[in-house]
C-alpha positions as CSV (number, residue, x, y, z in Angstrom):
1,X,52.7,45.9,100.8
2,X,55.8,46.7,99.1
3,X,58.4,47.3,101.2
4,X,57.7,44.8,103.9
5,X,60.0,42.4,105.1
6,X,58.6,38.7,103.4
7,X,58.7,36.7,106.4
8,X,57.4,35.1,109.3
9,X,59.0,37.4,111.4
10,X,57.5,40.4,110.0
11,X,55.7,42.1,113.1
12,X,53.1,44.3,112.9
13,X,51.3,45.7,115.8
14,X,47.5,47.2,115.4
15,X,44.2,48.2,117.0
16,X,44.1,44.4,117.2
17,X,47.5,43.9,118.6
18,X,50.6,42.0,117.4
19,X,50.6,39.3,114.6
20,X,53.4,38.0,113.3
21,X,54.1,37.0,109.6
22,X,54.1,39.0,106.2
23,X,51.0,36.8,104.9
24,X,48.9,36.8,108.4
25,X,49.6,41.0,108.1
26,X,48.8,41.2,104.2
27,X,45.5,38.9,105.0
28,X,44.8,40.9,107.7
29,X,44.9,44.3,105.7
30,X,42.6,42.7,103.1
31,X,39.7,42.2,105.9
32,X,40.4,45.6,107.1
33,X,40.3,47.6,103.6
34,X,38.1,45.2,101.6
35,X,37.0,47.5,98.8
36,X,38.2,51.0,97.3
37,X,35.8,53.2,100.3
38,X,38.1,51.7,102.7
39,X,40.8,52.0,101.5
40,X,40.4,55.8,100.4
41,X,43.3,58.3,99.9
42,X,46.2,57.5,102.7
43,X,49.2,60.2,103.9
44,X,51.6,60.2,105.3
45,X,53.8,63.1,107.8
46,X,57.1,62.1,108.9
47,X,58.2,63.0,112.3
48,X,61.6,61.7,112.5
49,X,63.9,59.3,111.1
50,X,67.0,58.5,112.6
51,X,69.6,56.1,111.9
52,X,70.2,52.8,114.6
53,X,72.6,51.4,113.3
54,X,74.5,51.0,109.8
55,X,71.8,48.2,109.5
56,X,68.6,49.5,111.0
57,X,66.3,52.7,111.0
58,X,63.6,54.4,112.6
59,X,61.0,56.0,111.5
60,X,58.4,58.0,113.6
61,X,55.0,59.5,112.3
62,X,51.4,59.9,111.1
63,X,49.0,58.7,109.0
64,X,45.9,59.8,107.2
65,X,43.3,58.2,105.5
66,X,40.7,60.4,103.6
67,X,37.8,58.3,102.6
68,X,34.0,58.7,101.7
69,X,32.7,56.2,104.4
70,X,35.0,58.7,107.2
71,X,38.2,59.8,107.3
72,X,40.6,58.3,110.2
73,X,44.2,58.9,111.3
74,X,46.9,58.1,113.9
75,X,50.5,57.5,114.4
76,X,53.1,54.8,113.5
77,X,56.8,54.0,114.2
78,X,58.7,51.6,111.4
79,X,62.1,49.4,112.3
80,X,63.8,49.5,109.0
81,X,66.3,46.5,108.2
82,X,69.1,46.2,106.0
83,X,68.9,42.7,104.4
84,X,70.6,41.2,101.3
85,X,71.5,44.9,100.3
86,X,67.6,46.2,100.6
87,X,65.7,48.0,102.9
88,X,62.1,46.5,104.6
89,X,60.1,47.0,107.2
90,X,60.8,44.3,110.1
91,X,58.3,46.5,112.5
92,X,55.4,48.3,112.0
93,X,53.2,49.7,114.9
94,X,50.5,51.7,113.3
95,X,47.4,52.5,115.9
């Protein structure tokens, strides 16, 4: 989970719904991708990116995830955040 923003505000927003936290998300994607079959091959097609501000970004698009036990795909939108000179993820909606 490089990339996301290490904090309790971290919010990501799944088939489940919202949780907050970088650890509750990282546990969470654990349970969902427990073993290599799982987790399979994932892509990614970007849509659009467009700046917010000189501090924030966002990102529209899809996934993919090719895998043996069946492949499964959908779309996603990312906040990008500008903080202590590097970029993270503050949002992620993935469904």
């Amino acid at each position: 989970m490089n990339g996301y923003w290490k904090s309790d505000s971290l919010l990501f927003v799944g088939k489940s719904g919202a949780n907050f936290g970088y650890q509750k998300t990282l546990d969470n994607y654990y349970k969902g991708y427990p073993d290599t079959a799982a987790m399979g091959k994932l892509n990614f097609d970007l849509i659009q990116v467009k700046r917010l501000s000189p501090e924030y970004f966002f990102v529209l698009g899809k996934w993919h995830l090719k895998r043996s036990i069946g492949d499964v795909g959908g779309a996603y939108t990312l906040l990008f955040r500008k903080i202590k000179g590097e970029w993270v993820i503050v949002v992620d909606h993935s469904s």
